[in-house]
N, C-alpha and C positions, 0 to 999 in steps of 0.2 A: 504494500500500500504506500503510495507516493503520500509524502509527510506537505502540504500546501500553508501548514500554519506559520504565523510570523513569530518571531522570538515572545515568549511568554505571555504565548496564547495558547489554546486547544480546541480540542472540538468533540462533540458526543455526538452518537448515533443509537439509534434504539436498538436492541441486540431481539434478531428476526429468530435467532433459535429459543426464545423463550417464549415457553406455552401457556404459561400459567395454569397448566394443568391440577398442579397440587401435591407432581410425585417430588420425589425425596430428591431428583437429579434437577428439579428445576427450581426448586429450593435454592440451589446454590448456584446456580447461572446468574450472571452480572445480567441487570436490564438496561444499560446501559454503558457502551464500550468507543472507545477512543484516545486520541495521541493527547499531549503536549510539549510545547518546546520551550525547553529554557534560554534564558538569556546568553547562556554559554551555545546553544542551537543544537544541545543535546535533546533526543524526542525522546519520552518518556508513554510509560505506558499506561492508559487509564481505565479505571472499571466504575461503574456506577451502580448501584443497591438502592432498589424504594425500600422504605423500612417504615413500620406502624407502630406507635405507643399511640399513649394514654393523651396524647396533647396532640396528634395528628400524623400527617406521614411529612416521611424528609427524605433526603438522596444522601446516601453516607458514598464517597469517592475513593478508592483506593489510588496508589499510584505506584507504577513497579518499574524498573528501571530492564530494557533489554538486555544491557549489556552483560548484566548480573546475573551467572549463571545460580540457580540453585545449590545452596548451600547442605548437601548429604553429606552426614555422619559417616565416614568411613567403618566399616565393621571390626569390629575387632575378633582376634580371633585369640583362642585359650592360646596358654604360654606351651613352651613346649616341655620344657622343665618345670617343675612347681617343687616347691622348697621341701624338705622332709616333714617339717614342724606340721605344715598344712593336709599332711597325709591321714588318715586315724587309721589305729591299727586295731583291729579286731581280733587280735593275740590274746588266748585266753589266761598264756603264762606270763602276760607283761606286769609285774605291780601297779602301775599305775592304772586307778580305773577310770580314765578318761582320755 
């Protein structure tokens, strides 16, 4: 999508795959999606949410940065050695009973 906006402007569009059906995947579909640019002319990413309380509805805005890839925890994996201390020994001739 060609980015048309001027420095630290944006633009919304209404997001065509939201049904409002009621199921749990449309729940969390943004109802509104679009750019902005900052003044550095970096385009940034935007999500728009209607949202209802007790005092009426509002558009709560997200904004995400492309360039930013997803930040995943790397896995960790058990050690290959584990100390002896951490071992329990189930030696019925050991004294110690623990």
């Amino acid at each position: 999508m060609e980015d048309k906006n001027k420095p630290n402007s944006g633009s919304l569009f209404k997001s065509k795959y939201k049904l409002n059906d009621g199921s749990e995947q449309d729940k969390t579909r943004e109802d509104y999606y679009g750019t902005f640019k900052d003044l550095n002319g970096k385009v940034w990413k935007l999500k728009g949410y209607i949202n209802t309380s007790e005092y009426g509805k509002w558009l709560k805005i997200t904004l995400k940065d492309p360039d930013q890839q997803q930040n995943v925890a790397p896995q960790q994996s058990a050690p290959s050695f584990i100390p002896q201390e951490h071992i329990k020994n189930d030696d019925p001739e050991d004294d110690i009973p623990f």
